[in-house]
matplotlib code that plots the C-alpha trace (Angstrom):
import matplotlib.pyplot as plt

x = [43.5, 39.7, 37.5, 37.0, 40.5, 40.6, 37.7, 39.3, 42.7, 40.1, 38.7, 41.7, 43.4, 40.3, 40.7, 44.4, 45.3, 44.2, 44.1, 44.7, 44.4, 46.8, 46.7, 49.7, 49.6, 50.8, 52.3, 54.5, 58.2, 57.2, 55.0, 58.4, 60.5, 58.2, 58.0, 61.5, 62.3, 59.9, 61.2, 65.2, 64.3, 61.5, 59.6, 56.0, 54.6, 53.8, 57.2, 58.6, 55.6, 56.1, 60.1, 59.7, 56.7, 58.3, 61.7, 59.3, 57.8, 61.0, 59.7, 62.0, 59.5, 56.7, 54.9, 53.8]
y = [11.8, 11.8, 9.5, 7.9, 7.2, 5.5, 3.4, 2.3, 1.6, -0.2, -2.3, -3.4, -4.4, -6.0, -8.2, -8.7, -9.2, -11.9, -10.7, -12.9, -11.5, -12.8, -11.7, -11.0, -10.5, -7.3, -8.2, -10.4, -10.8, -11.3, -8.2, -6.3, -8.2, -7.0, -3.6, -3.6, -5.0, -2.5, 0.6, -0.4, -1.4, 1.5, -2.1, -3.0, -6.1, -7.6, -7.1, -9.2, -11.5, -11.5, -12.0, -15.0, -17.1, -17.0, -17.8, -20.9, -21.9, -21.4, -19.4, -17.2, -14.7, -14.0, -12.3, -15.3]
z = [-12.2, -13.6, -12.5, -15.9, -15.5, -12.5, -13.1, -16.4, -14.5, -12.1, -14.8, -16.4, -12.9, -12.8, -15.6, -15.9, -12.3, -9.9, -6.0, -2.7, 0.7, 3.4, 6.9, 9.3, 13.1, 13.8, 17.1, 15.1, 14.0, 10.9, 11.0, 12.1, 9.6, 6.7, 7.8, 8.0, 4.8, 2.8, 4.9, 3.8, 0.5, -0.5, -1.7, -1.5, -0.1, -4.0, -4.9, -1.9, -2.6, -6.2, -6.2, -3.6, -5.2, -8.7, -7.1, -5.3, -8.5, -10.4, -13.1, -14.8, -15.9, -13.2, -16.0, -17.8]

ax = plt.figure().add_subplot(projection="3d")
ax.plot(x, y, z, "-o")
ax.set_aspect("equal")
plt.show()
């Protein structure tokens, strides 16, 4: 991939996606459990995320 491309990719990730920063001790169950759970599943951490705080907020469409 060009550069142009990935600064454009950049830019639009920039503009249609907001970003939050959490921190987990890695020394942690929780740590271990996430690992876990993204090593079983072949998941990322924004999907887990993503699936739990639209299942929080009860939306049926976590896109809108």
């Amino acid at each position: 991939m060009g550069k142009k491309s990935t600064r454009s990719k950049d830019k639009y990730n920039e503009e249609a996606y907001a970003r939050y920063t959490f921190r987990v001790r890695k020394n942690s169950l929780l740590y271990e459990q996430i690992q876990e759970f993204m090593n079983k599943k072949g998941t990322s951490l924004n999907y887990i995320l993503t699936e739990l705080l639209t299942k929080h907020f009860r939306l049926k469409n976590p896109d809108n």
